[in-house]
GURONU-462957 format. One record per residue (C-alpha): residue number from 1; x, y, z. Coordinates in steps of 0.001 Angstrom, whole numbers. Layout:
# residues N
NUM,X,Y,Z
...
This chain:
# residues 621
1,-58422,27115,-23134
2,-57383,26097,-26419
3,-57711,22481,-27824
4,-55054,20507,-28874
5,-54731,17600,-31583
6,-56080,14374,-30068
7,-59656,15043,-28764
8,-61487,12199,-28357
9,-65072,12427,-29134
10,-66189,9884,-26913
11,-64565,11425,-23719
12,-67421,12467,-21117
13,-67470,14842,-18346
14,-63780,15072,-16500
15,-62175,13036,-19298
16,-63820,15329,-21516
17,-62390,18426,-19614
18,-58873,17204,-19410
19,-58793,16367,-22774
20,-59954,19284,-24389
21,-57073,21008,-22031
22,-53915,19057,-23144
23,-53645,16959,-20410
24,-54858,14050,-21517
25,-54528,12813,-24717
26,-56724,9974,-26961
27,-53973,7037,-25815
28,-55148,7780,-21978
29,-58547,8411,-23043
30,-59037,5738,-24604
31,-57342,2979,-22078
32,-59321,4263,-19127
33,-62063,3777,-20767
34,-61151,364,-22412
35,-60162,-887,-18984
36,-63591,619,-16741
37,-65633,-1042,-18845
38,-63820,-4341,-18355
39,-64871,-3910,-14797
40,-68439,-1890,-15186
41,-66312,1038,-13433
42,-68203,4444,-13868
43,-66933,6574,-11480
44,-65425,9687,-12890
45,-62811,10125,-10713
46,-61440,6311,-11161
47,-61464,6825,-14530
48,-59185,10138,-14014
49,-57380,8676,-11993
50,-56678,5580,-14843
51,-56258,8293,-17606
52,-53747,10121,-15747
53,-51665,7237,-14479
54,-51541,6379,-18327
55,-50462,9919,-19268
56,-47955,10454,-16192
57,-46423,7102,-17687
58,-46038,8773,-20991
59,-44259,12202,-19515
60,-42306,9833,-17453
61,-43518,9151,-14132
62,-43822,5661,-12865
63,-46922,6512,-10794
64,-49488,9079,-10135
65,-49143,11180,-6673
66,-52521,11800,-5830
67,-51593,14843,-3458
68,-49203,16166,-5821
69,-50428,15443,-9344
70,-51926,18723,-10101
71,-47705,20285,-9605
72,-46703,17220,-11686
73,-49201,17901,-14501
74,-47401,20629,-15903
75,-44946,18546,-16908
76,-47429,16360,-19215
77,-48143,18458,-22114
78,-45885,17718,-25051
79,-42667,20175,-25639
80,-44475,22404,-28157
81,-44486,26265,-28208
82,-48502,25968,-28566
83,-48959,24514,-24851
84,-45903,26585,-23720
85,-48559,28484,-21326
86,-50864,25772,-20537
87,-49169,25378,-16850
88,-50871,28698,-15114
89,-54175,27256,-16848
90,-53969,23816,-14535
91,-56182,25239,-11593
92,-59341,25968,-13892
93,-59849,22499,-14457
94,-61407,20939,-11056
95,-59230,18688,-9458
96,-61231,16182,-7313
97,-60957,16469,-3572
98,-57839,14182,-2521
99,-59052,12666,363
100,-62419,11629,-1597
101,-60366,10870,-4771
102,-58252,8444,-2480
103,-61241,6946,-1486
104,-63239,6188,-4044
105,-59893,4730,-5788
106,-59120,2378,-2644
107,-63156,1186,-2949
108,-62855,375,-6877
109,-62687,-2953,-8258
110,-59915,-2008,-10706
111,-57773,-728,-8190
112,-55213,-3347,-5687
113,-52980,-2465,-2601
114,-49580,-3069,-1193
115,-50904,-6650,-450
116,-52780,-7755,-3597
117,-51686,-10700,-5732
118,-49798,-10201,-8628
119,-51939,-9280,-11359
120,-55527,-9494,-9599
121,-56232,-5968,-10451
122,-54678,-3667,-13461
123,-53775,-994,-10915
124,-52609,-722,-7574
125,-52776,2525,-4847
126,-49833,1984,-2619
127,-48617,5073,119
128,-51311,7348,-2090
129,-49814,6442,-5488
130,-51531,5235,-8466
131,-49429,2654,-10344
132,-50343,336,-13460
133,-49181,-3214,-11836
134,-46566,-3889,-14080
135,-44752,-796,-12626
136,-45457,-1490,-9509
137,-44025,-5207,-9995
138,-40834,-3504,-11199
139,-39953,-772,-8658
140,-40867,-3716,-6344
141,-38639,-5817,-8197
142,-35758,-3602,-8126
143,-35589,-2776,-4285
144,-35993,-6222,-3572
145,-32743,-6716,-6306
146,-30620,-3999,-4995
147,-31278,-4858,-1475
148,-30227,-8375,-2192
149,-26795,-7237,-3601
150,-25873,-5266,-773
151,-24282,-8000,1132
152,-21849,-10241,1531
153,-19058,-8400,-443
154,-17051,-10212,-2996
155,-13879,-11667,-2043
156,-10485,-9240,-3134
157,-6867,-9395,-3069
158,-6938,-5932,-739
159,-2698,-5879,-1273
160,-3045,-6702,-5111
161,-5999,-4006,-5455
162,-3798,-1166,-4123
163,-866,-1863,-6588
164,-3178,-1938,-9372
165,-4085,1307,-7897
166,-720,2779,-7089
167,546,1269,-11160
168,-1912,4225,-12997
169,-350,7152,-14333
170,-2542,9275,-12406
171,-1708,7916,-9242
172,330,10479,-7866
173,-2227,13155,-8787
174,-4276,14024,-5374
175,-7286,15287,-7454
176,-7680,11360,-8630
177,-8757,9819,-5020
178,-12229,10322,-6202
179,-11513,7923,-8892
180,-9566,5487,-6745
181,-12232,5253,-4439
182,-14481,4544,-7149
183,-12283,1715,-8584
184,-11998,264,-5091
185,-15601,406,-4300
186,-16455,-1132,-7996
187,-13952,-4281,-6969
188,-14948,-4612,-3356
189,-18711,-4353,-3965
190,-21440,-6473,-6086
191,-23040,-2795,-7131
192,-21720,39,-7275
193,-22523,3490,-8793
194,-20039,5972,-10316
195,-21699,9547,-10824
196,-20124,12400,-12497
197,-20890,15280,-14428
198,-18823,15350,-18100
199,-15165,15707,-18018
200,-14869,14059,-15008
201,-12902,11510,-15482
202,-15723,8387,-15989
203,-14699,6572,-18739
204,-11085,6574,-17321
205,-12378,5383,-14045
206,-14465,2818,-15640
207,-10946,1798,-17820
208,-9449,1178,-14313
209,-12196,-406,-12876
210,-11929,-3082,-15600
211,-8128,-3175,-15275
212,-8582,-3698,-11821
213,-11312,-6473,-11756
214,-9046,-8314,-14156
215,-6070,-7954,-11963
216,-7767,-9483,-9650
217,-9272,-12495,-11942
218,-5503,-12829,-12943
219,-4182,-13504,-9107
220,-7220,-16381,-8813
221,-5819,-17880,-12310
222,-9580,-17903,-13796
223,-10217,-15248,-17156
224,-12609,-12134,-15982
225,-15892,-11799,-18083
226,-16394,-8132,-18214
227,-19796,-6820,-20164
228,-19683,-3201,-21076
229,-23007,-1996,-22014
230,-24966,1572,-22457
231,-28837,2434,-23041
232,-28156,3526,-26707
233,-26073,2634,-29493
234,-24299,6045,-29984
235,-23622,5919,-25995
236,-22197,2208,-26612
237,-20431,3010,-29791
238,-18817,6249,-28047
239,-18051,4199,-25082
240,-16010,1483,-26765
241,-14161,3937,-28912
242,-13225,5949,-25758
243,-11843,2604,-23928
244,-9894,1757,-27100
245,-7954,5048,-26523
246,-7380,3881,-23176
247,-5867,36,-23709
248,-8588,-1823,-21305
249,-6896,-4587,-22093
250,-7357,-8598,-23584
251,-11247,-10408,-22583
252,-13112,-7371,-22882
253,-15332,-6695,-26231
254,-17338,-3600,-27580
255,-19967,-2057,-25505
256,-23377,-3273,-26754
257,-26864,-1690,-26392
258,-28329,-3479,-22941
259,-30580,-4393,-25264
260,-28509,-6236,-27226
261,-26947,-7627,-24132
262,-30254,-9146,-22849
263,-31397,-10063,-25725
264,-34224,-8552,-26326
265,-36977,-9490,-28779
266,-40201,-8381,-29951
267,-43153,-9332,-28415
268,-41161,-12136,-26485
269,-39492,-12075,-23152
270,-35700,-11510,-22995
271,-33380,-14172,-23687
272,-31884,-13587,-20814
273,-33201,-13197,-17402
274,-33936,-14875,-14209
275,-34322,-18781,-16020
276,-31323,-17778,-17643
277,-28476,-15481,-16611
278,-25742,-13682,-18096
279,-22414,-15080,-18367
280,-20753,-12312,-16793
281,-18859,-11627,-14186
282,-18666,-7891,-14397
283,-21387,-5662,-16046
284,-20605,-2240,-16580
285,-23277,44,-17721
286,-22610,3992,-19095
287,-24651,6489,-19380
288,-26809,5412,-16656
289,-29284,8300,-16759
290,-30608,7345,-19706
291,-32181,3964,-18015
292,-35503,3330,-17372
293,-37626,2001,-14692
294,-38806,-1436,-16690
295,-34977,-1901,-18417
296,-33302,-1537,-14974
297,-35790,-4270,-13832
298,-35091,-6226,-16892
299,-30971,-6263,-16233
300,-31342,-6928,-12688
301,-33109,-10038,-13348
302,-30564,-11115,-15906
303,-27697,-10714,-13002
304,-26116,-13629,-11351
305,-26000,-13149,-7513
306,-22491,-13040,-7745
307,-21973,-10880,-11013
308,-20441,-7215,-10387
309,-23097,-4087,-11150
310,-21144,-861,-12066
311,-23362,1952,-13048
312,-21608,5184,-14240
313,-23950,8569,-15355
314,-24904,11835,-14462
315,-27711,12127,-12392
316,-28291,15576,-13356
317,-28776,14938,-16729
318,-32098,14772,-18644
319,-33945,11737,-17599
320,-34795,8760,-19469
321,-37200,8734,-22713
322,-38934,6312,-21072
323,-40309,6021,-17432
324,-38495,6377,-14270
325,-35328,8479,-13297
326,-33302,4834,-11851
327,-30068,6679,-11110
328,-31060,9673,-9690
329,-33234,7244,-7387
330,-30780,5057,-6662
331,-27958,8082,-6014
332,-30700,9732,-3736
333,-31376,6495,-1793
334,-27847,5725,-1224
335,-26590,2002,-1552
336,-24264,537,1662
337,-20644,168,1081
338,-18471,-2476,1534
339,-16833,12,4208
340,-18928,333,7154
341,-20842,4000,7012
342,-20188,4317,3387
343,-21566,4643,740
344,-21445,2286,-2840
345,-22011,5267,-4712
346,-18901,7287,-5575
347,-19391,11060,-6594
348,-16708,12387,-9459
349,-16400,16100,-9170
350,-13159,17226,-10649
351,-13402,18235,-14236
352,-10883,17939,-16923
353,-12550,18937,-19879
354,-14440,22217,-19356
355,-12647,25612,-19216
356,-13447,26609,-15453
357,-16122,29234,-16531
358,-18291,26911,-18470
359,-17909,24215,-15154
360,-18821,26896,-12463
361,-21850,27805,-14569
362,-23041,24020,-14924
363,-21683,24035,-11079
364,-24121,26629,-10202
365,-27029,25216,-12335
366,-26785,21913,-10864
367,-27065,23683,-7022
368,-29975,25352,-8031
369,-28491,28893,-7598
370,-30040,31471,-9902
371,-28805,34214,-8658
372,-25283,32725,-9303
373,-25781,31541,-12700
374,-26929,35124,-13863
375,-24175,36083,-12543
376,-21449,34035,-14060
377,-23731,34192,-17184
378,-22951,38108,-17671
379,-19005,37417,-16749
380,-18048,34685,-17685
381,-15654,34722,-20550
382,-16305,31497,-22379
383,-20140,32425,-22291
384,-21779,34865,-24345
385,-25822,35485,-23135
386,-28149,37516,-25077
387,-30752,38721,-22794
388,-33804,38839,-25228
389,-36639,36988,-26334
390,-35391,34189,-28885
391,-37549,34941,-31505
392,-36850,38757,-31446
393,-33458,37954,-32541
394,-32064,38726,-36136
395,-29443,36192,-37282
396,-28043,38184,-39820
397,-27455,41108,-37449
398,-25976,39012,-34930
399,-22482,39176,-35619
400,-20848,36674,-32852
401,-23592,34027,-33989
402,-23439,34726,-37521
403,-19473,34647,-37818
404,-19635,31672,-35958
405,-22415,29929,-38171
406,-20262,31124,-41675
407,-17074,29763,-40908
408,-18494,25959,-39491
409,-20189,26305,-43235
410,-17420,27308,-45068
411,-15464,25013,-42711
412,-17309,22043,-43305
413,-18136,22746,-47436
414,-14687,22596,-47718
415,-13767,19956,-46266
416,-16535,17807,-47825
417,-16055,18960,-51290
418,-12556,17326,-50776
419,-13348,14641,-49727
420,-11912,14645,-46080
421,-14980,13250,-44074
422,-13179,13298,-40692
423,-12224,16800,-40948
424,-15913,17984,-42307
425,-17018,15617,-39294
426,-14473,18177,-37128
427,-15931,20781,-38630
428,-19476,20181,-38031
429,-18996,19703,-34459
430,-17601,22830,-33884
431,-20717,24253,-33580
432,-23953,23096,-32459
433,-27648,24915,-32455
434,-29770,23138,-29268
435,-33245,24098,-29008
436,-35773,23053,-26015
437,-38842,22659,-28428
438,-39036,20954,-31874
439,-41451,23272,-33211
440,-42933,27019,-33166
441,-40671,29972,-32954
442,-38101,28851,-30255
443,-38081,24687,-31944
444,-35673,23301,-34019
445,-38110,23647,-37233
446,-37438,27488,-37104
447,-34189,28009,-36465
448,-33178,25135,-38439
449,-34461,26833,-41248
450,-32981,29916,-40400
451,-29788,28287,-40323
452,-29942,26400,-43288
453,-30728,29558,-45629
454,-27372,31102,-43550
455,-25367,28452,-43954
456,-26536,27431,-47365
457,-25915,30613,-48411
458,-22234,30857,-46879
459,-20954,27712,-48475
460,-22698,28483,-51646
461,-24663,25797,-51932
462,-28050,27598,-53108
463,-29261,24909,-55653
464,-31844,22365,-54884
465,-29722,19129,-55050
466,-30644,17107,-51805
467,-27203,15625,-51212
468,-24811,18615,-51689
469,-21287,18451,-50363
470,-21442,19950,-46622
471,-25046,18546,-46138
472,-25202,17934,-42069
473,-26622,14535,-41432
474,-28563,13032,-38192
475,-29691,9712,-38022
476,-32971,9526,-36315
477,-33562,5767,-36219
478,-30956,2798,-35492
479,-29512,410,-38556
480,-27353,-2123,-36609
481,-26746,-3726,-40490
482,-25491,-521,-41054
483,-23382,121,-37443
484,-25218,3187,-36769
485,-27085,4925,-34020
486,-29963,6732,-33404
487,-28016,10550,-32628
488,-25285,9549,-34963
489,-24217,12366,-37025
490,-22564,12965,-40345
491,-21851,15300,-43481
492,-22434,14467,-47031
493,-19158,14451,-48535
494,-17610,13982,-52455
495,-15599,11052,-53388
496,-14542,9475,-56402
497,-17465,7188,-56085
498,-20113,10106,-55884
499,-21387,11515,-53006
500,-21639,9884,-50254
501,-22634,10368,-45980
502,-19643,10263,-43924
503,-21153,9283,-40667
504,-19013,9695,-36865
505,-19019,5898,-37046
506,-15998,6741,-39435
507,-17494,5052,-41934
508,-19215,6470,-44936
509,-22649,4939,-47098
510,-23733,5617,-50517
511,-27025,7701,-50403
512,-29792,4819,-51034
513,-28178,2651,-48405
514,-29730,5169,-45611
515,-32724,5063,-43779
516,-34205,7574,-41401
517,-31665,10333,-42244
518,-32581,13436,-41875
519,-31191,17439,-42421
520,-29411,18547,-39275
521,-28748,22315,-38672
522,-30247,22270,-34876
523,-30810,19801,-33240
524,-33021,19526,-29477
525,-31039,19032,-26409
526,-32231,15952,-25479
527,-30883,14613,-29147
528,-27520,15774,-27781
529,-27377,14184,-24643
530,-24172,12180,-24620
531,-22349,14244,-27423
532,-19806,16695,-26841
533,-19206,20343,-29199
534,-16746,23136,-28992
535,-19276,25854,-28984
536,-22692,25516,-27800
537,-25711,27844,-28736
538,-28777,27031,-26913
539,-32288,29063,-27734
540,-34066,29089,-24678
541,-38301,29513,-24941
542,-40192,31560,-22154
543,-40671,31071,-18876
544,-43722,28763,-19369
545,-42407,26026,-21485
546,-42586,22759,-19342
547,-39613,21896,-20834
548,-37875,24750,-18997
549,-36281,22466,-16242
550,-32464,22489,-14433
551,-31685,19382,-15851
552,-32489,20716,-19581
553,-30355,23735,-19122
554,-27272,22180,-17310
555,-27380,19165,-19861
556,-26663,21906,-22693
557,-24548,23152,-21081
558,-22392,21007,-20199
559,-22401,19862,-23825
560,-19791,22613,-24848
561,-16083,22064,-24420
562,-15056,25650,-24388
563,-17899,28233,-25459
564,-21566,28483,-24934
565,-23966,31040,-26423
566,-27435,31638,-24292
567,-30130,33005,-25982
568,-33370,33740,-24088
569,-34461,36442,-21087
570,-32731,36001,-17576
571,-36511,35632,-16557
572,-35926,31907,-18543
573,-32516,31220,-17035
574,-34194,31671,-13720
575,-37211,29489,-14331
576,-34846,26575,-15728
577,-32394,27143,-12991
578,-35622,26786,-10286
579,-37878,24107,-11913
580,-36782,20563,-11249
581,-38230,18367,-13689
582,-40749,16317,-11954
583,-40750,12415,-12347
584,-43081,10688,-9855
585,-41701,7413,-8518
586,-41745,5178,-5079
587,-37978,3798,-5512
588,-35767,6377,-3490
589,-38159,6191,-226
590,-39211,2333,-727
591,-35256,1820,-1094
592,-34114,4407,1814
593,-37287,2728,4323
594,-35728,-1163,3579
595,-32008,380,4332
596,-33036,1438,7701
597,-34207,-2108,8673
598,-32937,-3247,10744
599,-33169,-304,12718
600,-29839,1441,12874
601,-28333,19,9623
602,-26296,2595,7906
603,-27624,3534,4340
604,-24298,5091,4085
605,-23199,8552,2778
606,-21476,9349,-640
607,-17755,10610,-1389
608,-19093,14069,-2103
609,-22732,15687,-726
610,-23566,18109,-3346
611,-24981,21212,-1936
612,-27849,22590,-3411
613,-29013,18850,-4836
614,-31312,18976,-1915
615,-32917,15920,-450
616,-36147,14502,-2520
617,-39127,14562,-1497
618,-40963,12047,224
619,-42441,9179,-1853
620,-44227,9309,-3965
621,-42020,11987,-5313
């Protein structure tokens, strides 16, 4: 096997072995280690077991499946093409026996149950699962939160509600009862969850839902405080320019980071939380997928028991940076209703947006069906798929690519030389290059580079001036001073002041004022979660990469309005379509097993079951 950055020459015997592999790396090394000797620990396959829970933390995972860790494993090795083939390499490393493993773990002095005090030991095995105690404390934390919202139900004007309902434009559309359902679950419960894949209508449903809970504020005579928040600033940002196209209405501000909204500080507790609440009535949250285990924890805390939860995402989407996968949880678990046998979470699946080729291939990725995506992939008129190996393919001698790359570069140049940032902004997001990987032959490093010298070339801009006109920008790091986001992108434009970055904030900063700004001519698809192209090119690796998942491939896909370009073998399109990414967590089973007490209590069923989503596994998933 070959070694990878991060040995650790202290590492011993299993630690050693893992390490030298890939799968661990010095961080987990080097707790596990820290924390056994607090203890006078020494058996090997505690301090695997520590090492791992640290690095299935880092990929993700809120615990460590003992019976299933060596499947989740191949999703721990960083999204490089170097480890791209580690995965068939897993079985040569000696995996202890479970049944021992689980038993010397459950005799260890660093290791708690189900039943220990908070904090007595640093980790805790509960239903064969490995957690680090301040996880634990927080998936504990949220069932106990969610199950304490589901009942009693808010008080509503039922007759005032339905002429809200019947007052929207859309009303007399039948394809919008998902949406009305949505908005009268939102009013009538204290959480509720909204899912939908894009172009589905959410940020109009969550425009109504806020109409609505105001409505019914109005009919009491007492003002409705309505929160809208998102995990990011670019989601927030996007999400309050999208409702001021849509008129929410008087008493209801920007969208802030939750962050922002809880007040979050370094190295010091939230300012708010359970000693001190929100001042909210309503709290809307966006973009839901993108929330992690210890943040979801952190809002629920911060709730009043009578302040309105609406969470609106795709669960299909790539999963948080951090750890845990809370909506796709929750929308497995299902949430009661406040109508007996149903459930609180609404499922949007109409789209608007998408020409219908581009939605039956995300349709078809999202069930799981290979066979079906190939199929649409090869006739499907809004798609074009290159069956080959990415980095066999020339860019100059592919025309559809190349023409495509040329005119967004003569496209934007223009408009940037002019001085017309929102049409070079246009421009650039005509087009966008996703890649998987950041680096090696199928990461953004190469075929950014390839597309710079293309596009450079195009727009002739061929000298080696740093902020030429046409320049695309992506901010990699958020400036609040500055009102931009992490994602945000922009072009370097001229003006009469010099050249400046015209950012999609619509605003535009003089070159020292930036921070954290970097060249974008590619960008990986987890960057572009949340943004939304014409035409989509997406450079698939090979079947090995453990970055090859559904959720990867259906969130680029679904980031193109009316074209996507596929390039990669069908033997990749099949692996993505097939691999769910793997996220190890206790919520959806600790949340279904509390639902069904007392025996016979409905956990209730959403608008829509998806077929193909499949049910999860059994915890610990």
């Amino acid at each position: 096997m070959s070694g990878v950055t991060g040995r650790v020459v202290s590492a011993q015997g299993v630690l050693a072995r893992f390490n030298e592999a890939g799968i661990l790396e010095a961080p987990d090394v080097h707790t596990a280690q820290l924390v056994a000797r607090t203890a006078g620990e020494h058996d090997p396959a505690v301090l695997l077991g520590a090492a791992l829970t640290m690095r299935a933390l880092r990929a993700g995972s809120v615990c460590l499946p003992i019976r299933r860790v060596r499947r989740l494993a191949q999703f721990f090795v960083r999204d490089d093409d170097a480890q791209a083939g580690l995965a068939p390499q897993l079985d040569e490393l000696g995996w202890p026996d479970p049944d021992r493993w689980l038993a010397a773990l459950a005799a260890s002095s660093l290791v708690g149950d189900e039943h220990s005090g908070p904090n007595e030991h640093p980790l805790r095995l509960v239903d064969e699962a490995l957690y680090l105690e301040r996880y634990w404390h927080d998936e504990e934390s949220i069932t106990a939160a969610l199950l304490g919202r589901c009942g009693p139900f808010p008080d509503v004007d039922e007759a005032r509600l339905e002429r809200s309902l019947a007052a929207s434009p859309a009303a007399a559309d039948r394809r919008d009862e998902a949406q009305r359902t949505a908005v009268r679950t939102a009013v009538r419960a204290r959480t509720a969850v909204i899912c939908g894949g894009p172009g589905t209508g959410k940020t109009t449903t969550i425009s109504r839902v806020v109409a609505a809970l105001a409505d019914q504020a109005e009919a009491r005579g007492v003002p409705m405080r309505i929160a809208l928040a998102a995990p990011t600033g670019k989601a927030a940002a996007r999400l309050t320019e999208s409702l001021d196209e849509h008129a929410v209405g008087p008493g209801v501000g920007a969208a802030t980071t939750l962050h922002r909204l809880l007040g979050a500080r370094p190295d010091r507790a939230p300012r708010h939380g359970a000693g001190h609440r929100l001042p909210f009535d309503a709290v809307v949250v966006d973009e839901m997928s993108m929330v992690s285990l210890p943040l979801m924890a952190r809002l629920l805390e911060a709730l009043g028991p009578d302040t309105r939860l609406v969470m609106v995402g795709d669960p299909d989407q790539l999963t948080p940076v951090d750890a845990g996968a809370v909506l796709a949880d929750i929308t497995a678990a299902g949430l009661p209703g406040p109508e007996p046998g149903r459930s609180a979470v609404v499922v949007l699946d109409h789209g608007y947006r998408f020409t219908s080729g581009i939605s039956d291939v995300a349709r078809a990725i999202r069930d799981g069906d290979a066979d079906r995506t190939l199929e649409l992939l090869a006739a499907t008129e809004a798609v074009e798929f290159h069956d080959q190996d990415a980095a066999d393919l020339d860019l100059e001698a592919s025309l559809g690519l190349r023409d495509a790359l040329v005119r967004q570069a003569r496209a934007t140049e223009r408009a940037a030389r002019l001085g017309r940032a929102e049409e070079a902004i246009e421009a650039l997001g005509a087009h966008r290059l996703l890649c998987a990987h950041r680096t090696g032959p199928y990461g953004v490093t190469t075929w950014g580079a390839a597309v710079e010298r293309l596009q450079r070339a195009a727009a002739g801009q061929l000298s080696g001036d740093e902020w030429y006109s046409g320049r695309p920008l992506l901010a990699t790091r958020n400036l609040p001073e500055l009102g931009i986001s992490n994602g945000d992108t922009g072009v370097v434009i001229a003006t009469g002041r010099g050249r400046r970055a015209a950012m999609s904030n619509h605003r535009t900063y003089p070159a020292y004022a930036l921070e954290g700004v970097e060249t974008m001519y590619a960008m990986t698809v987890h960057k572009s979660q949340g943004s939304q192209f014409e035409r989509v090119t997406l450079v698939l690796p090979p079947p090995g990469s453990p970055l090859l998942t559904r959720g990867l491939l259906y969130t680029a896909v679904t980031r193109a309005r009316t074209g996507v370009r596929i390039i990669g073998p069908a033997s990749s399109v099949r692996a993505a379509v097939t691999t769910e990414a793997q996220r190890a967590s206790g919520l959806t089973e600790r949340l279904g097993r509390a639902l069904d007490r007392p025996p016979g209590a409905p956990r209730g069923r959403p608008l829509r079951a998806r077929e193909g989503a499949g049910a999860r596994p059994a915890m610990p998933r």
